[in-house]
C-alpha positions, 0 to 999 in steps of 0.5 A: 522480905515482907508481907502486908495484910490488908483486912476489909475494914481497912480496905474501906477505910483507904478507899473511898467508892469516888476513888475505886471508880475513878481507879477502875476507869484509869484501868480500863484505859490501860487495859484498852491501850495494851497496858495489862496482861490479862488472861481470861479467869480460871474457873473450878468446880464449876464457877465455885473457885475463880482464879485471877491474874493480871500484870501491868506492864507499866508498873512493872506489878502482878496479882493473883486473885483467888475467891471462893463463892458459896451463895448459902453461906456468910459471906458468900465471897472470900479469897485473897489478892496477892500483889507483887512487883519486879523492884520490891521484895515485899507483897500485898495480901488483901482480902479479896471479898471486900476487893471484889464487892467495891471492884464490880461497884466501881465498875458500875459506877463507870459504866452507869457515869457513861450510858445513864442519862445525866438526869437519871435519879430512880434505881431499882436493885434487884438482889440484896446480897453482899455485892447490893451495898456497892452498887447503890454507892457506886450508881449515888456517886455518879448519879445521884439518887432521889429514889431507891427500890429494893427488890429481893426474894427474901424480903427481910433481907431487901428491908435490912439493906435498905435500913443500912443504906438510909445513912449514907443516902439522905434526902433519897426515898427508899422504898421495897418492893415485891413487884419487880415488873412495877419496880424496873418500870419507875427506873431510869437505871437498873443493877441486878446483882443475883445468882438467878438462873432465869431472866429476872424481868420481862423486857417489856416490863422496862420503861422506853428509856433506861440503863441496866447494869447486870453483874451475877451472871458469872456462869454459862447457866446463869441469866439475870436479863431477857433474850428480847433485851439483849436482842434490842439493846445496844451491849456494851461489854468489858472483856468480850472473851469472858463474856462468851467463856463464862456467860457463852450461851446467852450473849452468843444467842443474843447476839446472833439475834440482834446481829445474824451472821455476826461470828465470834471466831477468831479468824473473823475479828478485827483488831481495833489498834492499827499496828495490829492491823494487816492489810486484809483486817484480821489481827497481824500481831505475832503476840496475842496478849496486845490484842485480847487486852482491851474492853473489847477485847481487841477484835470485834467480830467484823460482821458486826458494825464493820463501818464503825471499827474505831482506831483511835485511843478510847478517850470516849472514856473520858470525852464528852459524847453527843447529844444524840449518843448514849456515850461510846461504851468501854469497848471500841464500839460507838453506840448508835442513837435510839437504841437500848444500852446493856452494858455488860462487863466480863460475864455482867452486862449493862444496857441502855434502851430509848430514844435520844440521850438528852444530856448537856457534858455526861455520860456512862458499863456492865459490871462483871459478876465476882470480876477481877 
C-alpha cells in the first residue's frame, strides 16, 4: 500500500488549463449521464470547512475533499484530495488549493466556450485573489482576449495580478481599473471571483449583450450579482441542489422573479432522463442518486419551461448550437433567444444577456465558488 502526494507545483506542471477544461467538460457529461455519485458538499463553521466527495461508477474511483478557507490569510485555500479506487491499493493525496483554483478555472472555461459569443475579446475580473489567475487562463483559452481589466478593492493587488499575467498574455492590454460600472460596461464577458456579501454591479451598468460568470458566492449570505440580473438573464446552473442549499436566497428570490410559481419542491421536479420518468412526470426511480447527479441536477421544477424538458443526452455539450441561441447550457435546459445567460455552477452563476448570438461553430457555465 502506497500513498502518493501531489504537491502544486506539480499539479501544475501535469496539467495544462486546455487539459482541466476539457477534463471538467468530460465530467459533467458524466455527471449529466448518471455516472457520479455526488451528494450536495458538507458545510462547517458556516462555510469555513467544506467537505466533498464523489464516486464515478465507471471507474470504479472515490474522493474525498477537505478545504479550509479564511479569506485574511495566505493562502485563503487548503485542504487535500484523497483519490482511491476498488482495483488498487494505493491512493492519492493532492493539494487541494491548487485543485480547487485550476477546477473552478476550468469550469469557467466550459461555460464561457459555451454562452460567450465566438468573438468575445474583452473581460473584466472583478477580484484579485487566489481564484483570479485561473479564471483569466481559463476564459484566454477558450476566448482569446484583446483586453484584460482588473478591478479590486485593494488596488496593489489588481496592479500585482496584472504584472503576473502579462507573460502569459501577450498582444492583450491590460489595464485596472477602479471604476467597476465603467469596467463591466467595455465587457463582453465578465468573472467575479469575490467573497462579497453585496451585488458588486448594477445590472444596468452591463452592456446589452454580455456573459458573466460568477464564482464566490459559495454562502447563502453571499452575492456577487444583482437581483435585476438574475431576474432578466437566462441562468445557467451546474448543481441545482447546491445552488439553492449554499446560495438559496438569492437564486430562489431570483428565480421566482423571473419565473412565478415556479417551486423548488421535490415533488414539482421532473426528471429529465426518460427511464426515470413515470407516467405523471415527477421522478419514478427507486434510487435518488441517478436523478440528483446531473447539471441539472435531474429535475427541474416543471413550472419552469414545462414545453422545454429535454430527454435526450446532453450532447449540446459538445454539439454546435444555432445561430439564434447562446448554446444549451450545462443542465438539460435550452436557453431561448434574446435573453441574458448567468451562467451559474454550484453556488457560482454564469450569465448571458442580449439579443441574438451571432456566432458560425461555437459556444459556452457558471463556476462554483471553492467547487468540487
Amino acid at each position: 500500500m502506497q500513498t502518493i502526494t501531489v504537491g502544486p507545483s506539480r499539479i501544475r506542471e501535469a496539467v495544462t488549463m486546455r487539459e482541466a477544461i476539457d477534463a471538467v467538460r468530460a465530467g459533467f457529461l458524466d455527471l449529466a449521464a448518471g455516472e457520479f455519485e455526488m451528494p450536495t458538499r458538507t458545510a462547517l463553521r458556516d462555510g469555513q470547512f467544506l467537505v466533498m466527495s464523489a464516486h464515478h461508477r465507471a471507474t470504479a474511483s472515490a474522493m474525498i475533499k477537505t478545504l479550509s478557507l479564511n479569506f485574511a490569510r495566505t493562502p485563503a485555500i487548503t485542504g487535500t484530495v484523497v483519490w482511491t479506487e476498488t482495483g488498487r491499493t494505493d491512493s492519492l493525496v493532492a493539494d487541494a488549493g491548487a485543485v480547487t483554483t485550476l477546477r473552478t478555472g476550468a469550469a469557467v472555461g466550459v461555460a464561457t466556450d459555451l454562452l460567450a459569443p465566438a468573438d468575445a475579446g474583452r473581460l473584466t475580473l472583478i477580484g484579485a485573489g487566489a481564484q483570479a489567475p485561473d479564471q483569466v487562463r481559463a476564459v484566454h483559452t477558450v476566448r482569446p482576449l484583446r483586453e484584460l481589466t482588473v478591478v479590486a478593492t485593494d488596488p496593489r493587488r489588481a496592479e500585482k495580478l496584472a504584472e503576473s499575467m502579462a507573460p502569459e498574455l501577450p498582444g492583450t492590454h491590460i489595464r485596472t481599473s477602479a471604476d467597476v460600472a465603467a469596467a463591466v460596461g467595455e465587457a463582453d464577458i465578465v468573472c467575479c471571483a469575490t467573497n462579497t456579501t453585496d451585488p458588486l454591479f448594477a445590472a444596468s451598468a452591463l452592456p446589452a449583450r454580455v456573459h458573466v460568470n460568477a464564482i464566490g458566492s459559495f454562502r447563502p449570505t453571499m452575492r456577487e450579482l444583482p437581483d435585476e440580473l438574475l431576474a432578466h438573464s437566462t441562468v445557467v446552473i451546474d448543481e441545482l441542489d447546491a445552488v439553492l442549499e449554499e446560495s438559496g436566497r438569492s437564486a430562489t428570490r431570483s428565480r421566482r422573479a423571473a419565473s412565478p410559481g415556479t417551486t423548488s419542491s421535490n415533488s414539482a421536479r421532473r426528471c429529465p432522463r426518460p427511464e426515470h420518468r413515470g407516467a405523471s412526470g415527477p421522478c419514478s426511480s427507486p434510487s435518488a442518486s441517478p436523478c440528483r447527479t446531473g447539471p441539472s441536477p435531474a429535475c427541474w421544477p416543471t413550472s419552469s419551461w414545462p414545453d422545454r424538458q429535454t430527454t435526450s443526452p446532453p450532447n449540446h455539450l459538445t454539439a454546435q448550437p444555432p445561430d439564434h441561441l447562446t448554446a444549451r447550457p450545462l443542465g438539460h435546459r435550452p436557453v431561448p433567444p434574446y435573453a441574458s445567460t448567468v451562467a451559474a455552477g454550484g453556488p457560482g452563476a454564469a450569465a448571458r444577456r442580449g439579443g441574438p448570438a451571432r456566432r458560425p461553430v461555437r459556444r459556452r457555465r457558471r463556476t462554483r465558488g471553492a467547487g468540487r
